[in-house]
C-alpha positions as CSV (number, residue, x, y, z in Angstrom):
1,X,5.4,-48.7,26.7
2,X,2.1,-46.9,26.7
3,X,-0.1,-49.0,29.3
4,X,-3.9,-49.7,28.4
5,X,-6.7,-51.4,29.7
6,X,-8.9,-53.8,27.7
7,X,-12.6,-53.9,27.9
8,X,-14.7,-57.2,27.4
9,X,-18.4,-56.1,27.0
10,X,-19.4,-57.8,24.1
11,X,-22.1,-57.7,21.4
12,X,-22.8,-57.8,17.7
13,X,-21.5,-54.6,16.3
14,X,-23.8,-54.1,12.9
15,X,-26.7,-54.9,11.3
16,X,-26.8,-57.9,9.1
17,X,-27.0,-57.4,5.6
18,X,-30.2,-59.3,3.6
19,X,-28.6,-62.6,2.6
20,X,-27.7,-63.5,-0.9
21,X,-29.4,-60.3,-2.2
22,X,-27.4,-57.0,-3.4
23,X,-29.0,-54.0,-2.7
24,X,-28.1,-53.1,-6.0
25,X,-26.0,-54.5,-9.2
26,X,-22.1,-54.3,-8.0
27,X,-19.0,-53.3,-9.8
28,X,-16.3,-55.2,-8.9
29,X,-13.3,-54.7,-7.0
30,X,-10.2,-53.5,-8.1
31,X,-8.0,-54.5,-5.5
32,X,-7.5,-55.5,-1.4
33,X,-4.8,-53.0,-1.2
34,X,-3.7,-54.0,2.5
35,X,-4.9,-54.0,6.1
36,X,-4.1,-51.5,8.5
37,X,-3.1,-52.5,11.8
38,X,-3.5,-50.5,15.1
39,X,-0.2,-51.1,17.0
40,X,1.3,-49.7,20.8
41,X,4.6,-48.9,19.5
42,X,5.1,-47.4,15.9
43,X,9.4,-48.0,16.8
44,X,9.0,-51.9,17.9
45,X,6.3,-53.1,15.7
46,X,8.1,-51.8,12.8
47,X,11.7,-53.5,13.9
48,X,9.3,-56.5,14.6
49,X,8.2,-56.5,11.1
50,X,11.3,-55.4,9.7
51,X,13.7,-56.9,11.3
52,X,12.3,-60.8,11.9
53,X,9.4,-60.6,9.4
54,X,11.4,-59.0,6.4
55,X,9.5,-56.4,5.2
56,X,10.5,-53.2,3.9
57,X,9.2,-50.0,5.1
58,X,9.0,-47.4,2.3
59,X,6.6,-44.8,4.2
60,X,6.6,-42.7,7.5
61,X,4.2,-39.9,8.6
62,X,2.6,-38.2,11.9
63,X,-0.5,-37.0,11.0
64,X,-3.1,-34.6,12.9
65,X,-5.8,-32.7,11.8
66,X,-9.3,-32.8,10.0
67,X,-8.7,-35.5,7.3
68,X,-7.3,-38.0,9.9
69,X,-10.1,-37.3,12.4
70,X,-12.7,-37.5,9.4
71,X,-10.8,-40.9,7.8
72,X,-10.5,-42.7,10.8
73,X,-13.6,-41.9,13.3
74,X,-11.2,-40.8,16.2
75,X,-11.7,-36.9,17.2
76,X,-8.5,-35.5,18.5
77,X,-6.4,-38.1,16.6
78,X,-2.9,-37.6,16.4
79,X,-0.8,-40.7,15.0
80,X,2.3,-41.7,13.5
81,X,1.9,-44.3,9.9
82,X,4.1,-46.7,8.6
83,X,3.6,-48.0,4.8
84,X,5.5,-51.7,4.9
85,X,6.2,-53.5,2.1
86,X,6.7,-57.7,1.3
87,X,6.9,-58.8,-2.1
88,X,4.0,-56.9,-3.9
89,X,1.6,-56.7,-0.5
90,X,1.5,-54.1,1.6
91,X,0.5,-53.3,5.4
92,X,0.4,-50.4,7.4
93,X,1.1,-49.8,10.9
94,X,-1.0,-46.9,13.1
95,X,0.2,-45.9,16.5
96,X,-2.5,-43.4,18.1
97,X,0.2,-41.0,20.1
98,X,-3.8,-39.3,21.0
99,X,-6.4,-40.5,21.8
100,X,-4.8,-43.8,23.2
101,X,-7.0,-46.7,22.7
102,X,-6.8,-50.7,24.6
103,X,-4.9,-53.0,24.3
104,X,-5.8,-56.5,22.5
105,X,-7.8,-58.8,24.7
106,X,-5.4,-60.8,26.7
107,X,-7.5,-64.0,26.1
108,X,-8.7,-63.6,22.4
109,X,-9.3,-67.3,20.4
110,X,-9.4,-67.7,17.0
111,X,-12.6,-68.6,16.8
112,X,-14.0,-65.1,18.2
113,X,-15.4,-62.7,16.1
114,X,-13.0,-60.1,16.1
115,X,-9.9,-62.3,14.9
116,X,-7.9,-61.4,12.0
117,X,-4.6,-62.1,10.8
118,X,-2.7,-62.1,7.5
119,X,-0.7,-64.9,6.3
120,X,2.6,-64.5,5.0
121,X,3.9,-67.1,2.3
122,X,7.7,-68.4,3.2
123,X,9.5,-70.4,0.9
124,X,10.6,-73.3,3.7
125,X,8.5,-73.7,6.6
126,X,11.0,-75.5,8.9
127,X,13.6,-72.4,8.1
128,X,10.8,-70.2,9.0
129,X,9.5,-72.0,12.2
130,X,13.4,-72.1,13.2
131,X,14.0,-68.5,12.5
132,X,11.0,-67.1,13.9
133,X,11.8,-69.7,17.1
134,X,15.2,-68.0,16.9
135,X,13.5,-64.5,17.4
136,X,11.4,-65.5,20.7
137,X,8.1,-65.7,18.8
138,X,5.0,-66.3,21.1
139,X,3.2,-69.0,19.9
140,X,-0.1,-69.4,19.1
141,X,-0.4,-72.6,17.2
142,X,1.4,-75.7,19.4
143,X,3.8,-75.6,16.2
144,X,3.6,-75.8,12.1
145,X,0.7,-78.3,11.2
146,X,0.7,-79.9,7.5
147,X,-2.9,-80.3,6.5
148,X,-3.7,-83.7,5.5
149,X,-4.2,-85.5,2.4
150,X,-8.2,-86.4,2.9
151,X,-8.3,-82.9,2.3
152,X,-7.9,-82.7,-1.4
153,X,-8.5,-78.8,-1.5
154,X,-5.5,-78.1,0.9
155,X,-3.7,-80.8,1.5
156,X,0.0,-80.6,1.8
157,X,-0.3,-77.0,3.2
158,X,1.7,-76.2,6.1
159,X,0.6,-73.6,8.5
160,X,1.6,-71.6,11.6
161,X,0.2,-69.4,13.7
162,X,2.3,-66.6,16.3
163,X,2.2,-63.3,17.4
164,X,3.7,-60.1,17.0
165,X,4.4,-57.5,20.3
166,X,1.1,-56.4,20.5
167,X,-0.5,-59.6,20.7
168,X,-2.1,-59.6,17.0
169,X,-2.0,-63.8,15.5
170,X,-0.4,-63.9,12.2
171,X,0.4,-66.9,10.0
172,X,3.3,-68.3,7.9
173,X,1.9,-70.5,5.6
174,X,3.6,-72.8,2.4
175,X,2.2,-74.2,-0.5
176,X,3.6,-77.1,-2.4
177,X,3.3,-77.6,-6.0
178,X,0.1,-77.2,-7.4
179,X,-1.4,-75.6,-4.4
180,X,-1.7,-71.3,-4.0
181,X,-0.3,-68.7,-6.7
182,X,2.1,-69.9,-8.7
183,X,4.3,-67.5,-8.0
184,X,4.7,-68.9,-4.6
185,X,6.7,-71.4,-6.5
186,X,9.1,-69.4,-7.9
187,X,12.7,-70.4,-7.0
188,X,13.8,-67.6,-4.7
189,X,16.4,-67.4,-1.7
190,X,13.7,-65.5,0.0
191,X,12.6,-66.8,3.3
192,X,9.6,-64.3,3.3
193,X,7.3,-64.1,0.0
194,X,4.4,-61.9,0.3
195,X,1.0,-62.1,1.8
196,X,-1.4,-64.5,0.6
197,X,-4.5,-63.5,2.2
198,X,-5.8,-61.5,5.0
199,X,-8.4,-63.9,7.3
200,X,-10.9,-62.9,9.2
201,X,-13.3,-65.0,11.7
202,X,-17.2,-64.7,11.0
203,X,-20.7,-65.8,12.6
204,X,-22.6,-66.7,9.2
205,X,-20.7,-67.3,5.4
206,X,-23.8,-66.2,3.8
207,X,-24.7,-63.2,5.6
208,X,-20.7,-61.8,4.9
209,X,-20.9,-63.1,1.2
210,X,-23.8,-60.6,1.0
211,X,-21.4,-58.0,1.9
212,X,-18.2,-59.0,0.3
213,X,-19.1,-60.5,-2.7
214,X,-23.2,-59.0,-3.3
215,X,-22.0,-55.1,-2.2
216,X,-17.9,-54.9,-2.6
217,X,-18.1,-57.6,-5.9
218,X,-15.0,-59.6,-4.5
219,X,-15.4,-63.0,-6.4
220,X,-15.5,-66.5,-4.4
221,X,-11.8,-68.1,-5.2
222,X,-12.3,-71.1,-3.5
223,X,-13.6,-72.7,-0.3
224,X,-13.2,-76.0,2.1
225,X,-14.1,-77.2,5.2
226,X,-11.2,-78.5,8.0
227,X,-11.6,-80.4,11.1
228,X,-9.1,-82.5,12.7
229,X,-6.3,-82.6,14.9
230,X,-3.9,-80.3,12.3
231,X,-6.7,-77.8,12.1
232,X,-7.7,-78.0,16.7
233,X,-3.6,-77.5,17.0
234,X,-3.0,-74.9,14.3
235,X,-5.9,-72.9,15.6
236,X,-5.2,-73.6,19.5
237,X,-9.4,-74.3,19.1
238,X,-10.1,-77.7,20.6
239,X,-12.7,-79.5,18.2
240,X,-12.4,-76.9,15.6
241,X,-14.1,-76.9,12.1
242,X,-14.0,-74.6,9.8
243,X,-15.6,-73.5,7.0
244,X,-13.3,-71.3,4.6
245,X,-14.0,-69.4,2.2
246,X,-11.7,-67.0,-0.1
247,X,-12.4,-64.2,-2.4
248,X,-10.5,-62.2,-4.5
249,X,-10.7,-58.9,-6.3
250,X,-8.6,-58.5,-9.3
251,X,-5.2,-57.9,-7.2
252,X,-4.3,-58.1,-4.1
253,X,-4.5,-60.3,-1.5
254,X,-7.5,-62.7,-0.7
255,X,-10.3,-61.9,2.0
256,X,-10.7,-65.6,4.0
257,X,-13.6,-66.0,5.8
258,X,-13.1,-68.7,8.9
259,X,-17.5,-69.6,10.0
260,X,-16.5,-71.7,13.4
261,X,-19.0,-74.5,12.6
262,X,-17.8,-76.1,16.3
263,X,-17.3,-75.0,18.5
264,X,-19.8,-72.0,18.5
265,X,-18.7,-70.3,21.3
266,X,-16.9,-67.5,19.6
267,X,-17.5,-64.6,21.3
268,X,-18.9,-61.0,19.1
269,X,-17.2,-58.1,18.0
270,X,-16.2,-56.2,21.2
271,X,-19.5,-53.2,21.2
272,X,-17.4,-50.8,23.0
273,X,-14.4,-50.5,20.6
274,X,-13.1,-48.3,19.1
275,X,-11.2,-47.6,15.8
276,X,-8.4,-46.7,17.7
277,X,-8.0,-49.9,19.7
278,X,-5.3,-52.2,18.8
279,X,-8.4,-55.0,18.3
280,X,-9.4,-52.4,14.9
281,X,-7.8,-53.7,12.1
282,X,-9.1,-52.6,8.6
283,X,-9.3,-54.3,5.6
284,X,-8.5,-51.2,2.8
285,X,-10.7,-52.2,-0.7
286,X,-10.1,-50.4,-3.7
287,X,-13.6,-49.8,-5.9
288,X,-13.9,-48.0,-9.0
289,X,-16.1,-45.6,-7.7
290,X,-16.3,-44.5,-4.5
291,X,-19.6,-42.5,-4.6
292,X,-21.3,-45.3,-6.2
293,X,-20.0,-48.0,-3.6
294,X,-21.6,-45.5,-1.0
295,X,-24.9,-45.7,-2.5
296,X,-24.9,-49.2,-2.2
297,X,-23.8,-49.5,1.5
298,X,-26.7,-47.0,2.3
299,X,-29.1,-49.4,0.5
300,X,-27.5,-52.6,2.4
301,X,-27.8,-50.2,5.7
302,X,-24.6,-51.6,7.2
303,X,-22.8,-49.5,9.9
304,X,-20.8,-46.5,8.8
305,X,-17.1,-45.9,11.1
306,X,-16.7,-42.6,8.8
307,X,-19.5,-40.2,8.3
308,X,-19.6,-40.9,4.4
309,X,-17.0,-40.7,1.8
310,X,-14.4,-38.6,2.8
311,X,-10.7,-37.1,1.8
312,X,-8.2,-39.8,3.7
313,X,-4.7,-37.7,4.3
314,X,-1.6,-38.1,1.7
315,X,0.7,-41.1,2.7
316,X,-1.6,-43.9,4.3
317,X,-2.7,-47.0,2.6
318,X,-6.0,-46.3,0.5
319,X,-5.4,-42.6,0.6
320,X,-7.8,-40.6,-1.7
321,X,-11.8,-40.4,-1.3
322,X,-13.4,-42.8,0.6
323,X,-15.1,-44.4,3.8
324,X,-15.1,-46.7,6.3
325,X,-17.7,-49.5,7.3
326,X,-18.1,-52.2,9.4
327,X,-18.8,-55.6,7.7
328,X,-21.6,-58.2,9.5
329,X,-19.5,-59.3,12.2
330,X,-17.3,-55.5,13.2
331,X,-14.9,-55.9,11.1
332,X,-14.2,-52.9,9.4
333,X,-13.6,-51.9,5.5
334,X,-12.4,-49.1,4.4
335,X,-13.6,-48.2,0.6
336,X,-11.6,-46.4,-1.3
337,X,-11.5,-44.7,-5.1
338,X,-8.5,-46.2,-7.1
339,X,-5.3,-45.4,-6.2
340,X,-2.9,-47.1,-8.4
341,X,0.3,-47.4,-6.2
342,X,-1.8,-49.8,-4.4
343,X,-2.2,-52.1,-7.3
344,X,0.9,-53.8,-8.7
345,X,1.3,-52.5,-12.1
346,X,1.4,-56.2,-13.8
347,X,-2.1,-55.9,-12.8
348,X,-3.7,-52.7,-13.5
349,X,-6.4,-53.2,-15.8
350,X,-6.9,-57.2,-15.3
351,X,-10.2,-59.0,-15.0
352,X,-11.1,-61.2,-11.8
């Protein structure tokens, strides 16, 4: 295993965008087509995924060059891809063989800034607790939590939080009747379903809805707030509550925005990372245009990863032209022009 050292300087990584205001009028999205996930070990985080988590991997590359260096922001990048597949969703795994980047701070929290995790849907969450158990699962939840019923907006859910080998939180979640997309419901003999949503921590709701929704047009799908002892042990965030709040483009999994309103002591974006760091996930959007997307990130003058729109290489997730930005908080986006194998074809051409 590669060795790497993490930094911990911290500070806020962008400039804010002007709240509640687009900078001008947006088109909206046509799909999240995935995240991208910087891992160690291309081999064990694909067995990981694979092999306990049930995805499918249906691509492999080892790309070098211009177009990688351009797409990405890291000169001399060499790096090997993997495309995985659950249910319609898709991630993608990046392992920097050059330049190596750090490894994913040893004591993150969910309530600091650069948290993000996707949440898969299972079909029985005490078979999934029990077979992820089985599998030596570092935990970062105490165990499943089932939300309570005060909370008419989510109650019934049932949550976990663990870890995968490089230390990045992910989350099996289940929805009863009447709660999710129905097709969660759909009888099955699947353990595994599909992702749900992608969720990302953030300092200020309104300041991130001026970038996702006002700039990327990703609709607001729902929202709550969660306190309590299911939320504090689901989290491992002692007196936590949470605003949430979900949008949606037209397909594609959901963007969920965690605001920490207690306790605020979430620390920023790391300001020395790097997109090659195993902290740098990215969030891959799909927009109609590309070109005009990049007009109106200039306008909202957020903070460009990728020197414009640029060619991304043949075989990654949100291949084609594009860029890559960093929302309010450091998280970063990458934009993209359509690219239909991202998009599942039940929902090509379908409104929000």
């Amino acid at each position: 295993m590669k060795r790497r050292v993490a930094v911990f300087l911290l500070a806020v990584a962008v400039v804010p965008l002007a709240r509640g205001q687009a900078p001008s009028e947006p088109s909206a999205a046509v799909a999240v087509a995935g995240v991208s996930i910087v891992v160690d070990d291309l081999d064990r985080a694909r067995e990981f995924y694979t092999g306990v988590l049930g995805f499918a991997a249906d691509t492999e590359v080892e790309l070098v060059g211009d177009a990688l260096e351009r797409s990405t922001g890291v000169f001399g990048a060499r790096a090997r891809v993997s495309g995985l597949r659950l249910g319609e969703e898709r991630v993608e795994l990046i392992d920097y063989l050059a330049p190596e980047g750090r490894a994913y701070p040893a004591d993150s929290r969910s309530n600091d800034r650069w948290f993000q995790h996707v949440a898969i849907v299972v079909s029985d969450m005490d078979r999934a607790y029990a077979h992820l158990r089985a599998h030596r699962v570092r935990h970062a939840s105490s165990g499943p939590q089932a939300l309570p019923a005060w909370n008419t907006g989510t109650a019934g859910i049932k949550a976990f939080y663990f870890k995968d080998p490089d230390g990045h939180v992910l989350e099996v979640i289940w929805f009863p009747p009447g709660k999710g997309d129905p097709r969660w419901q759909r009888p099955t003999d699947r353990l595994f379903l599909g992702i749900d949503h992608t969720a990302i921590a953030v300092a200020d709701t309104e300041a991130s809805l001026g970038f996702y929704r006002d700039t990327l047009g990703l609709r607001v799908a729902g929202g709550s707030e969660n306190f309590g002892s299911e939320q504090e042990r689901l989290n491992n965030v002692f007196g936590a509550r949470v605003r949430i709040t979900t949008l949606r483009a037209a397909a594609g999994p959901g963007v969920e925005l965690l605001e920490y309103l207690a306790p605020s002591d979430g620390r920023p974006y790391p300001v020395e990372s790097r997109p090659n760091d195993l902290v740098s996930w990215r969030t891959i959007v799909v927009m109609p245009d590309a070109e005009a997307t990049a007009r109106r990130l200039r306008e909202a003058r957020v903070d460009w990863v990728t020197a414009g729109v640029v060619p991304s290489p043949q075989g990654v997730l949100g291949e084609g032209a594009g860029g890559t930005v960093r929302d309010p908080d450091g998280h970063a986006v990458r934009f993209t022009s359509r690219n239909d194998d991202a998009v599942p074809a039940s929902k090509v051409g379908s409104k929000p």
